[in-house]
C-alpha positions in Angstrom: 25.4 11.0 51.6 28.8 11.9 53.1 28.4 9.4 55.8 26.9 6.5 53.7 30.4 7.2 51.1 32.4 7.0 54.8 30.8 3.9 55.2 32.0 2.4 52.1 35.2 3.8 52.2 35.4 1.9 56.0 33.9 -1.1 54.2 36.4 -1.4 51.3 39.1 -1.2 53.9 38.0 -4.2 56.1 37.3 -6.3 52.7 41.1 -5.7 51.3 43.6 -8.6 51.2 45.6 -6.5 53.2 43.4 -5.2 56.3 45.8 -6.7 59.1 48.8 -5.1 57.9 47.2 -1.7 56.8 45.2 -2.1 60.3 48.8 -2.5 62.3 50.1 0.1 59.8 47.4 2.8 61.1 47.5 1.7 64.1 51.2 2.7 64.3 50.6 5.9 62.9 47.8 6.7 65.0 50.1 6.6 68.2 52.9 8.6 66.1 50.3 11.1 65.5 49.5 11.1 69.3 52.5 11.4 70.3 53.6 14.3 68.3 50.2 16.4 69.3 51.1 15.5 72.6 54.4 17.3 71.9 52.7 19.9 70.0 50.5 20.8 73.1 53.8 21.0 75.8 55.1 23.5 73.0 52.1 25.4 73.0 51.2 26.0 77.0 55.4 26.9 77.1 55.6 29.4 74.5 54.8 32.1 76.8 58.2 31.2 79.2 60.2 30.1 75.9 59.7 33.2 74.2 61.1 35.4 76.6 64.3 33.3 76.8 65.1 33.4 72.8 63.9 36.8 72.2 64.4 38.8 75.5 63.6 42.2 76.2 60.7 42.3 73.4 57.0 42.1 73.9 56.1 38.2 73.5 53.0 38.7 72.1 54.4 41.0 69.4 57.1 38.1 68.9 54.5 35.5 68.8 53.0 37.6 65.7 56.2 37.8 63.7 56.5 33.9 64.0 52.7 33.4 62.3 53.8 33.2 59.3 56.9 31.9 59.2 54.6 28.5 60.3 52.3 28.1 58.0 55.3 29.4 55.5 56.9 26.2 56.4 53.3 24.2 56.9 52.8 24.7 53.1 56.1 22.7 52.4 55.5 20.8 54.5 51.6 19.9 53.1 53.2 19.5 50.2 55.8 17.3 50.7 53.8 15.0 53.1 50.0 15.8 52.5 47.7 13.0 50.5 45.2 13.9 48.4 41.9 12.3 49.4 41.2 9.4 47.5 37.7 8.0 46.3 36.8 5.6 43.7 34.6 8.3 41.5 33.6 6.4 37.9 31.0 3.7 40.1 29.3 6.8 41.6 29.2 8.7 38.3 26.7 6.2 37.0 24.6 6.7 39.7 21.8 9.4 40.9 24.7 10.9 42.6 24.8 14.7 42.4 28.7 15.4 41.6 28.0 18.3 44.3 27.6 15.5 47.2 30.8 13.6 45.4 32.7 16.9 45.3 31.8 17.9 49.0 32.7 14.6 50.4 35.9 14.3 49.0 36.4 18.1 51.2 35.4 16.9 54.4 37.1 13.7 54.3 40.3 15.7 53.3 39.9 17.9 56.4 41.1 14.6 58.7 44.6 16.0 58.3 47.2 15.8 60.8 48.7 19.4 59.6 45.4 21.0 60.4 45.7 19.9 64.0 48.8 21.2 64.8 48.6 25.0 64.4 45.5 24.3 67.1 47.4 22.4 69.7 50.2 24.7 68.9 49.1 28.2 69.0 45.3 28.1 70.8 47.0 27.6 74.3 48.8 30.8 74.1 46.2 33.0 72.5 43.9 32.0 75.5 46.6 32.1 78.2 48.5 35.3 77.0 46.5 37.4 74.5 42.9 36.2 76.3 44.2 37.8 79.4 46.3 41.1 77.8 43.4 41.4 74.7 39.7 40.6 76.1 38.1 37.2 74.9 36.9 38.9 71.8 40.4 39.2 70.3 41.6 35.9 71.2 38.6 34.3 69.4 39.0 36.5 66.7 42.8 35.6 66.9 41.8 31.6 67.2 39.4 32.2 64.1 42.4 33.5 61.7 44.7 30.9 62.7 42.3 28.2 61.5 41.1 30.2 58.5 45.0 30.5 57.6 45.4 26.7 58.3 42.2 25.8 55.5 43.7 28.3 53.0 46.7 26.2 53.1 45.0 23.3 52.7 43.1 23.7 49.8 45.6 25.5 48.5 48.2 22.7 48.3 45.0 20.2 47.4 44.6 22.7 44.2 48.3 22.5 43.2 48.6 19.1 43.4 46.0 18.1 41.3 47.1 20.6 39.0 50.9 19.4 38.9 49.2 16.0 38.3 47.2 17.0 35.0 50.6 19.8 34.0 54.1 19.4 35.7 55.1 22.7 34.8 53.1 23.8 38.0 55.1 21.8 39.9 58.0 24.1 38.3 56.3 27.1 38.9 55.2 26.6 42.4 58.8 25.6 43.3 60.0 28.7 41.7 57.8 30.9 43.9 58.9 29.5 46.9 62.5 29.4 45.8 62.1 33.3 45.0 60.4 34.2 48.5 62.9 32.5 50.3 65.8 34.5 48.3 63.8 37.6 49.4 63.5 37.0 52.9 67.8 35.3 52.6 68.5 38.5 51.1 66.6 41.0 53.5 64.6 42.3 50.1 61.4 42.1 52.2 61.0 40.5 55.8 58.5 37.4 56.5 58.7 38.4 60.8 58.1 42.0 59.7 55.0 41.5 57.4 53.9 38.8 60.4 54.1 40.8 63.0 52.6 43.8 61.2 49.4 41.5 60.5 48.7 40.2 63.1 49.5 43.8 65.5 46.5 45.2 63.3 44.5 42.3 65.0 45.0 43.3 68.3 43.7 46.6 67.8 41.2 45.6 65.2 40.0 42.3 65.7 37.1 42.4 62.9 39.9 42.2 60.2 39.9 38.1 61.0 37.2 38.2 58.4 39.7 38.9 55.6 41.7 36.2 56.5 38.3 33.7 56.5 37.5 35.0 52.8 40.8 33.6 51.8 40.1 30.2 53.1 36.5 30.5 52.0 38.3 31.5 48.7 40.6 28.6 48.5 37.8 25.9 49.7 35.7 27.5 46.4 38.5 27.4 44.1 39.5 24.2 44.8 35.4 22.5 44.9 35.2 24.5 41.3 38.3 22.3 40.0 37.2 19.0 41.2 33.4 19.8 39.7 34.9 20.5 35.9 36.8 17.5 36.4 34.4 14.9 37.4 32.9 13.8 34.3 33.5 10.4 32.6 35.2 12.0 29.5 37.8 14.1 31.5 38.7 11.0 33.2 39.2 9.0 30.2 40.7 11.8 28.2 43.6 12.3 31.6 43.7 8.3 31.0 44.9 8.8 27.1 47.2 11.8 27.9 49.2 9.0 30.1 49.2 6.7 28.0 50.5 8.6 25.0 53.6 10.1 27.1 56.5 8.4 25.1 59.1 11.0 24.9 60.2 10.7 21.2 62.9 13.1 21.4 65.1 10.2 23.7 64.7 7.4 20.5 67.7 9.7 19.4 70.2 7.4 22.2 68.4 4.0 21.2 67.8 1.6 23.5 69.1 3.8 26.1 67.1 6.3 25.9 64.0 4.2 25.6 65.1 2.5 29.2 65.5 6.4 30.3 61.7 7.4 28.6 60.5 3.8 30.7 62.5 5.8 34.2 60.8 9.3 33.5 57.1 7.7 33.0 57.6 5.6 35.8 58.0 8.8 38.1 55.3 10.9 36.5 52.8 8.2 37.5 53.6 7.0 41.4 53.4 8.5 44.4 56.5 7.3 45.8 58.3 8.1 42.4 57.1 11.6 42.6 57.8 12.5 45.9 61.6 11.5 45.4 61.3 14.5 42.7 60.1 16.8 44.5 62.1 16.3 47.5 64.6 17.1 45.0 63.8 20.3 44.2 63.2 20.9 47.9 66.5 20.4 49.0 67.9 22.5 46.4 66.4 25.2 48.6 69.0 24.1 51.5 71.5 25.9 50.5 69.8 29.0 52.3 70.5 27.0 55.4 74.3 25.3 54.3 75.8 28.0 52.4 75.5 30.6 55.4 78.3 33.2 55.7 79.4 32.2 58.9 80.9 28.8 57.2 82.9 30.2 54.8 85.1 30.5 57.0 88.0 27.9 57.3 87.1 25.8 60.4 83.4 25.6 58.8 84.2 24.4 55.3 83.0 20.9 55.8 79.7 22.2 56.4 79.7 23.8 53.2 81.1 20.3 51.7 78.4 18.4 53.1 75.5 21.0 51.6 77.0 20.7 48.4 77.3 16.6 48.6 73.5 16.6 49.6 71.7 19.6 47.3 73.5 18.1 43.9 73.4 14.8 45.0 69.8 14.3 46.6 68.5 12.3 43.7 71.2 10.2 43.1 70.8 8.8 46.9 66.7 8.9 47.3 66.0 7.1 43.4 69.6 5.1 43.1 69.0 3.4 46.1 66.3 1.7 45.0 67.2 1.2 41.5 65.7 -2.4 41.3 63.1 -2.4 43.3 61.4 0.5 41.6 61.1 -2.1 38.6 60.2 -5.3 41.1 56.6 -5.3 40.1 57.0 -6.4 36.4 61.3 -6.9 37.2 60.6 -10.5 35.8 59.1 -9.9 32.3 61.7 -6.9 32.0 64.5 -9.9 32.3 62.7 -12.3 29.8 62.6 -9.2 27.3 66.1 -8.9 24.7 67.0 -5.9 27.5 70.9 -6.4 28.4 71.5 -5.3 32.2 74.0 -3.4 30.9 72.0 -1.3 29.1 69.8 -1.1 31.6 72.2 0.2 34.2 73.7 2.3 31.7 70.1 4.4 31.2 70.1 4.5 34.6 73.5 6.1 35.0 73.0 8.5 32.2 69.6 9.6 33.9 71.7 10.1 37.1 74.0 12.4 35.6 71.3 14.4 33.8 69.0 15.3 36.9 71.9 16.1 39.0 74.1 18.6 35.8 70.2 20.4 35.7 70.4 20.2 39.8 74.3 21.8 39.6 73.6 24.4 37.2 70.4 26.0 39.0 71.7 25.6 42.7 75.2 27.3 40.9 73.0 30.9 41.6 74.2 29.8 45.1 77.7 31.7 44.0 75.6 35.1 44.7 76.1 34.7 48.4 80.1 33.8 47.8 82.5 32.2 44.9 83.8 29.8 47.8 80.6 28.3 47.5 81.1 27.6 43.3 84.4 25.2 43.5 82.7 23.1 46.1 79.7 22.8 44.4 82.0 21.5 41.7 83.5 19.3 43.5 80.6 17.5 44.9 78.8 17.2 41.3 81.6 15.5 40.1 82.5 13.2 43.0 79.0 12.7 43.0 78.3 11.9 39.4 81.8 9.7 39.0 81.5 8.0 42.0 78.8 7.7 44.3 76.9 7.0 41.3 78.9 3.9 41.1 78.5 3.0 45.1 74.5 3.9 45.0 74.3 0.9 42.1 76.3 -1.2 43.4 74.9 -1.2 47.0 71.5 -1.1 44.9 72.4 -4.6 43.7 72.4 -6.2 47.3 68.6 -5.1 47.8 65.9 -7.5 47.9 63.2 -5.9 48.8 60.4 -4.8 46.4 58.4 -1.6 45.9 54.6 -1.6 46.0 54.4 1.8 43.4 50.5 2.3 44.5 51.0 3.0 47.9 51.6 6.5 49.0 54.8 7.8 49.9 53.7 9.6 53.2 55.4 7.0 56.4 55.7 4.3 53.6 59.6 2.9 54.4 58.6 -0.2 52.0 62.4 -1.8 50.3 64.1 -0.1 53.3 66.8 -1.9 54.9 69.9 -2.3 56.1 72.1 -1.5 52.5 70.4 1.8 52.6 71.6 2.8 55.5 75.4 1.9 54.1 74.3 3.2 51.4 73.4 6.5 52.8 76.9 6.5 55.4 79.2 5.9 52.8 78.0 8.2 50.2 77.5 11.1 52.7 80.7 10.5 54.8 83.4 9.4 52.7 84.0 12.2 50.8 84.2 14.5 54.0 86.3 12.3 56.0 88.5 12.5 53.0 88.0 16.0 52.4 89.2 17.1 55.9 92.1 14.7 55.9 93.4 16.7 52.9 92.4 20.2 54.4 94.2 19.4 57.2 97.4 17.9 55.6 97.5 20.2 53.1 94.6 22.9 52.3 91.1 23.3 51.3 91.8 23.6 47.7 94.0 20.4 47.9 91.0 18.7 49.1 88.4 19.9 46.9 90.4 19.1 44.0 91.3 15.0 44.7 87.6 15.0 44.4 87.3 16.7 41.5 89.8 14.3 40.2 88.5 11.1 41.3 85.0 12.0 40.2 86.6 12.8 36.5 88.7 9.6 36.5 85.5 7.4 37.7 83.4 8.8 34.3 86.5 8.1 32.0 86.2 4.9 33.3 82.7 4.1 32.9 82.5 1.2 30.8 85.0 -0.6 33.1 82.7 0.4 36.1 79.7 -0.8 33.7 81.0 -4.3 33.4 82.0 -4.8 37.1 78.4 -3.7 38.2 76.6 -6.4 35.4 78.8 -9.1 36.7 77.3 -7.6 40.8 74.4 -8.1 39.6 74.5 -10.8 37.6 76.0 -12.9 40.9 72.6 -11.8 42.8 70.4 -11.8 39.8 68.1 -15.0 41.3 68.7 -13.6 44.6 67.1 -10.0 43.7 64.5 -11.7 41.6 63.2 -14.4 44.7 63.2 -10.7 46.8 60.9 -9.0 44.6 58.4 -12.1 44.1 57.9 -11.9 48.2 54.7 -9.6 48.6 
């Protein structure tokens, strides 16, 4: 059954419209993929001389333990960031003398074909042959090579499980973020260490290989769980009941604001129900975690404050640039109808300013808990929410209105650089380095605090003048308005 569903899986791919451009498209990812196991497998045959450089005087196969888990610590972001769920047209096959069993286990083995899952091999199997193979016996590499992929399937169920379940209730999406969030304070904060509890582990495996069967129950345990959840939920009636929670999403509470907030309610279900949409989000709350790597104490020091601008700029500003740049073209499938409708595009850019400024006050406030580490990092957090709410706000919709290029919403978001071109890049470089280069002008005519506080200011003048900054961008895009529209026709 699993190779007869392949088959029509490789047969609906040849009889799409598309099949030239999604054949070039694989192709192309096929050699990136190549290229980056290649790159994996260099790492992995050089870790035994690389280790002694970076770490030396210690015992390299004790090192390599306490680096186990700060992998696949960073392989579950990464999965979760960049990892598809495995797709299958189910309601044709649920009519048919199917077992939901055979459904339910090919949608596992087709998910395995996972570039994440091939990296850990190419990047840790060469050393536990070469190194603990020779120190260890054969038995404790294989035991070694069998927890490594057992770890690597726990992962990937795992994130397969939280995805679908952030899909039927965000607040796991919330909740999952907040875990990782907290672990990484832990580990920021030296309450507990990651290397520690890694190279505790996987010592104990050295002297005791058997104990790889604990770490194969947890992926066996993770595979089960996540086969259970897709076998509840493969039934016509969950499907169409999922079907008429979407469709009554209509966020009542934002009639309040009028037509404004209706534009803003049409924005928020727009996001909840695209790939691409979605993974702006969450790279949202992902880069909120950054300031563990910006707000380190060795740049609070003078000649390291722009360093501590540019976190600031990026963690409260991260939505502003990933959504705002393609303002437009998130619309461009049904952009036309949206213009015949009594919608001004003022209002329309007004909704999505105000939903600009509310994502990134909710992204100031938490990543303000940044202030623990130092209250040098507070007034530049400050700084950058309002020079980024007053003003690149303003830049990211203007240069939004000189892009032509539309959005295809179904496609995934994983190497998918559709409506890409060269006014993001300017848009990106001139949100990103304006404010510095201005910043360390000022620092270095003046001060810091001179600095930080002409952008405070500017960001504060820019919102008190809003509805001249409203006007000028209608009449933008009212100059380009055919222009945009042509664009987003083009598939």
């Amino acid at each position: 059954m699993i190779i007869t569903l392949l088959s029509h899986q490789w047969r609906a791919f040849w009889r799409s419209r598309s099949a030239g451009k999604n054949l070039a498209t694989q192709i192309f990812i096929g050699f990136v993929v190549l290229y980056l196991l290649a790159c994996a497998l260099a790492l992995g045959l050089s870790l035994q001389h690389f280790l002694p450089r970076f770490f030396p005087g210690q015992d390299i196969i004790r090192v390599f333990c306490s680096l186990i888990l700060y992998y696949f610590s960073v392989d579950i972001l990464m999965r979760f960031l960049l990892q598809e769920l495995p797709v299958l047209s189910i309601q044709p096959y649920l009519g048919q003398n199917i077992r939901r069993r055979q459904l339910v286990r090919f949608l596992n083995v087709r998910s395995l074909f996972q570039f994440f899952n091939l990296l850990p091999i190419f990047i840790f199997i060469p050393f536990i042959v070469t190194v603990i193979g020779s120190a260890h016996g054969p038995l404790v590499a294989a035991c070694f090579i069998i927890a490594i992929i057992a770890i690597t399937l726990f992962n990937h169920f795992l994130i397969l499980y939280v995805k679908r379940k952030i899909i039927i209730n965000s607040w796991w999406l919330v909740g999952f973020l907040g875990v990782v969030g907290i672990l990484i304070a832990l580990d920021y904060f030296h309450v507990f260490s990651f290397r520690a509890l890694s190279a505790s582990l996987f010592t104990i495996l050295l002297q005791s290989p058997w104990l790889c069967i604990v770490f194969v129950a947890l992926g066996v345990a993770s595979l089960v769980n996540n086969t259970q959840f897709l076998r509840k939920n493969l039934y016509f009636e969950e499907i169409a009941r999922r079907g008429r929670q979407r469709q009554s999403t209509e966020y009542a509470w934002l009639r309040q604001w009028g037509l404004t907030g209706e534009l803003v309610a049409l924005n928020i279900r727009l996001i909840m129900r695209n790939k691409r949409t979605k993974a702006v989000v969450l790279m949202t709350f992902v880069i909120m975690l950054y300031g563990f790597i910006f707000y380190k104490p060795v740049y609070l020091k003078s000649e390291h404050m722009p360093m501590i601008l540019l976190g600031a700029m990026f963690i409260t500003g991260i939505f502003i640039m990933n959504f705002g740049q393609f303002l437009f073209a998130w619309h461009s499938g049904y952009f036309d109808g949206l213009m015949a409708l009594p919608v001004s595009i003022r209002e329309f850019i007004r909704a999505q300013w105000a939903l600009f400024i509310a994502v990134t006050t909710l992204t100031f406030v938490v990543t303000s808990f940044y202030g623990l580490i130092s209250w040098k990092i507070i007034p530049f957090q400050i700084a950058a929410f309002l020079y980024n709410i007053g003003i690149n706000s303003v830049v990211v919709i203007y240069f939004s209105t000189r892009s032509y290029k539309g959005i295809d919403l179904t496609r995934s978001a994983t190497f998918n650089y559709q409506g890409t071109g060269m006014s993001q890049w300017l848009n990106i470089l001139v949100v990103l380095l304006a404010p510095i280069l201005l910043y360390c002008g000022l620092a270095w005519a003046f001060n810091n605090w001179v600095g930080l506080t002409v952008l405070s200011l500017l960001g504060l003048i820019s919102l008190l003048l809003q509805n001249w900054w409203l006007n000028w961008l209608t009449d933008q895009f009212q100059a380009r308005k055919h222009t945009i529209l042509a664009g987003f026709r083009e598939k």
